[in-house]
C-alpha positions in Angstrom: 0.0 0.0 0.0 0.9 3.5 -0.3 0.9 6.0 2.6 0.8 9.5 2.1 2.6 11.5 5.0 2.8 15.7 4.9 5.5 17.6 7.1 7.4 16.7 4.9 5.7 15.4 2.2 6.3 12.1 1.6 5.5 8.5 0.0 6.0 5.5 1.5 5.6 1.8 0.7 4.2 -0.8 3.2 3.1 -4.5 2.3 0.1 -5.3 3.2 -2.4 -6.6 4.6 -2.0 -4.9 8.2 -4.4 -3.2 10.1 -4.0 0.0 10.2 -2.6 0.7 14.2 0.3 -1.8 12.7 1.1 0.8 9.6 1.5 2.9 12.2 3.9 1.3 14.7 6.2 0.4 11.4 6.2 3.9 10.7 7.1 4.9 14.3 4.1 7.0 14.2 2.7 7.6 17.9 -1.2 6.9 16.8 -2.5 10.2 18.6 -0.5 12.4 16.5 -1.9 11.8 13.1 -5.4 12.0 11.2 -5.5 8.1 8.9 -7.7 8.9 5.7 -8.8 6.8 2.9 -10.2 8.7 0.1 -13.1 10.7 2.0 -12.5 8.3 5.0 -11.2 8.5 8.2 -9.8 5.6 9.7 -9.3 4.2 12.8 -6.5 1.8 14.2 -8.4 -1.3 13.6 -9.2 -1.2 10.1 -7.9 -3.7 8.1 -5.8 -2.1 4.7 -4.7 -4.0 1.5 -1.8 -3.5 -0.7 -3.9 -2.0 -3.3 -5.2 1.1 -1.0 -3.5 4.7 -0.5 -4.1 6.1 2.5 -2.9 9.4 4.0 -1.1 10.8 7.9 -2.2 14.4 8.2 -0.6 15.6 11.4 -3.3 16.6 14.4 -3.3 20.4 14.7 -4.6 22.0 17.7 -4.8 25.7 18.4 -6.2 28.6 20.7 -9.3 29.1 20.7 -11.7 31.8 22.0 -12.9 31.2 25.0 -14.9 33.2 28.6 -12.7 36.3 28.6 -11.4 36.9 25.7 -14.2 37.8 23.6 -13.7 40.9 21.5 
C-alpha cells in the first residue's frame, strides 16, 4: 500500500495486509499524533488495509481558541 505522509511530504511503501494501528507502529508513528484517511474516509487503528489502498497521515493540529474572557 501507499501511505501519504505531509511535514514533509512524503511516499512510503508498506506490504500489506495490516491493520492499520500496525502501519503505524512500522512507521514509528505515535497513533495520537496523526489523522488516517482513505479517500473521503477516516480511519481508525483497527481497520484492516490492503496492498492496493492509499491512505494518507495528516498531522493533528490543535490551536487557541476563544474562550470566557477573551471575547472581543
Amino acid at each position: 500500500m501507499k501511505v501519504v505522509l505531509r511535514n514533509p511530504r512524503r511516499e512510503v511503501d508498506v506490504a500489506g495486509p495490516r491493520r492499520v494501528k500496525d502501519v503505524l507502529k512500522e512507521l514509528r508513528i505515535i497513533p495520537e499524533t496523526v489523522l488516517i484517511i482513505r479517500g473521503d474516509e477516516l480511519l481508525t487503528g483497527d481497520v484492516m488495509l490492503d496492498d492496493t489502498d492509499t491512505v494518507e497521515l495528516r498531522p493533528v493540529m490543535s490551536g487557541g481558541g476563544v474562550g470566557p474572557g477573551h471575547l472581543p
